[in-house]
Every structure is written in C-alpha cells, then in structure tokens.
Steps between C-alpha positions, in 0.01 A plus 500: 500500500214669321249341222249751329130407350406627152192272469338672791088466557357771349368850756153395319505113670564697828190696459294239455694295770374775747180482445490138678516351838792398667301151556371502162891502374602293765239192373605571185872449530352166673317399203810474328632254787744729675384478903842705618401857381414708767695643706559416899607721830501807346285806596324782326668800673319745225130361577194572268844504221505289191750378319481369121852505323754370324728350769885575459698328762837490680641184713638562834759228646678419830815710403866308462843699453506365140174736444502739723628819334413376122333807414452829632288825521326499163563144368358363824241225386214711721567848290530287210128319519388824573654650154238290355175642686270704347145538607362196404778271684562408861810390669528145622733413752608171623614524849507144607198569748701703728270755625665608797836608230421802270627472143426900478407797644348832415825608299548227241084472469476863376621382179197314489274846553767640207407244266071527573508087604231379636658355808685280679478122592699317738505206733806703678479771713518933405660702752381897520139345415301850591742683276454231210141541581457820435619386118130443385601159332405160619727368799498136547705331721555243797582797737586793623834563667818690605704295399782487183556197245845404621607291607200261433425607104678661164376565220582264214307523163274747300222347319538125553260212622476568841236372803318747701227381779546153320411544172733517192520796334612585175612812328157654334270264697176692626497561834145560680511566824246756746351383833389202451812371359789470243498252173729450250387458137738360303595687189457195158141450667386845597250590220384124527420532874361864448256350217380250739455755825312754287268252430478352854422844619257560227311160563503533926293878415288292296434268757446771776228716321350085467509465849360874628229501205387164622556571853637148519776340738840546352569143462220452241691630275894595632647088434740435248203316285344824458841638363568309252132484342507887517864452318394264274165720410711798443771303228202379341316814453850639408562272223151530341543858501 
C-alpha cells in the first residue's frame, strides 16, 4: 500500500527550518499544544549529523501468513518509500521499538545513498551499521545489531501514518533531529510554527546582547514577561511601519 504527497513543504521552508534549534522547534510544536513530538530511545549513530527533511515513511508489522509474501523485490514497501527520496527527504521507519530486530541492513539502505536522502530514522534496529555508516547520511536508530527482521517484523506499507520513537508521523511532516534530539513538525502547521521560532530565536539574541551589554544576571531579563513585551514591542513597531 503506497500514498504519494503532491502538496509537499517547499526545499525553501527547509532552509529556513535549518537555521533553528532543535529546542527552538521543539517549543514551538508545543506552542501549538502537541507534548508527544519528540522522539524516545533512539540514538544518533552519525554524531555532529543533522537531519532536516521531508519524512517519507514505511510501517513494519509482526508478520502473519496472510502477509507474508505480499510483495516482493521491487514492490517491497521499504524500496518503495525509498522511490520517493530525494535529497531533501528522510526515511521514517516504524519498527514498533524493537531495537534489538533490524528492519535493514547495508544492502537495502544503499538505495538511500542512490537517491542523496538525508538519512535514516528508526526506533528499530540496522544490522551491518559500520557499512551503513560509511553512507554519509544521517543514521538514527534504537540499535545496532546482527540480527535479521524475521521472524519478529515485515514490512507492511509505504508512505502511511506510522509511529516512530512515539511520535506520529505523517507523510511530508518535518523531521528535525541531530544530537540533542528528534521532533516532528507536523506538516498543516509548519510555516505557522517556523514563523513563531524565527522570532523566538530572534527575540532570545535580543535578550542576550541585553544581558552581556548590561553585564546583568540572566534572569533580569530571560522570564517569559520579558518575551512577550519584547514580542509585543516588535508587532507594534511592525504595524506602524
């Protein structure tokens, strides 16, 4: 089963996406009330490596005979996701936490290198991690390990809701993840939540040069009062402009 995106966020959005902190993004998905959007148990095997893409996804399930065997070789939901990588995307994969259980190995993850992604996320394991490694994408994942996906995991779907660390994902969410972290911006509020982190970054500089020109304590002025009179200052000054 395979869904494609044609209203995907823009390479432009990503840009400006990577100029920002991960915790700058991750308080502003919370603004917008959503708590469950960073990811949990899974490591940065590529450290000092940053991700910001386009997430494409695949769903892995306990297999049953009545799906086992479904598709093959090409049509595979794994080579499928991947068909829809380019260098602004990064594959997803839900592997229902199981980090000791691989849902790939250096083989199928060259197609990843093939298409320029940007990595690979998962709350699974990878198997032949120094060869994937050696890659130069973003690796992700609960573990490293020998093993294969059977006869814990198959692959189901290309390109559907999945969960990964926790979090939903969508198809075309942003996905923001380095060494401090992974969160998940959701798609229909992406340029909303940019907006507001650009100017959160823009107002805690403001604050700093306060702070070291004044050689005050940082609590003078870093409080969430302080904030929104700076905000409030700037929309003024913006709409008598």
């Amino acid at each position: 089963m395979v869904t494609t995106q044609n209203d995907d966020i823009s390479d432009d959005i990503l840009e400006r996406y990577k100029k920002l902190g991960t915790t700058t993004v991750f308080s502003g998905v919370r603004k917008r009330g959503m708590w469950m959007c960073v990811m949990e148990g899974i490591k940065n095997f590529t450290p000092g490596k940053r991700i910001v893409a386009r997430a494409r996804t695949v769903r892995y399930l306990p297999p049953r005979p009545d799906l086992d065997g479904s598709s093959a070789g090409e049509e595979k939901p794994e080579y499928q996701a991947m068909e829809t990588c380019g260098p602004g995307d990064v594959l997803v994969v839900d592997g229902l936490g199981k980090a000791n259980v691989a849902i790939a190995g250096d083989m199928i993850l060259l197609g990843l290198q093939m298409k320029n992604a940007q990595g690979v996320i998962t709350d699974a394991g990878i198997r032949d991690m120094s060869t994937v490694l050696t890659y130069g994408y973003g690796v992700f994942a609960g573990g490293a390990t020998p093993t294969t996906r059977a006869p814990h995991l198959g692959s189901y779907a290309a390109n559907v809701d999945i969960q990964c660390g926790g979090v939903l994902v969508r198809p075309g969410d942003i996905v923001v993840a380095d060494d401090d972290g992974i969160v998940v911006v959701p798609k229909p509020m992406a340029v909303e939540i940019l907006e507001w982190c650009e100017e959160h970054e823009e107002l805690e500089e403001q604050i700093k040069e306060m702070i070291l020109r004044e050689n005050v304590s940082p609590g003078k002025y870093y409080n969430p009062a302080m904030f929104e009179k700076l905000s409030k200052d700037r929309h003024s000054d913006i709409r008598q402009g």
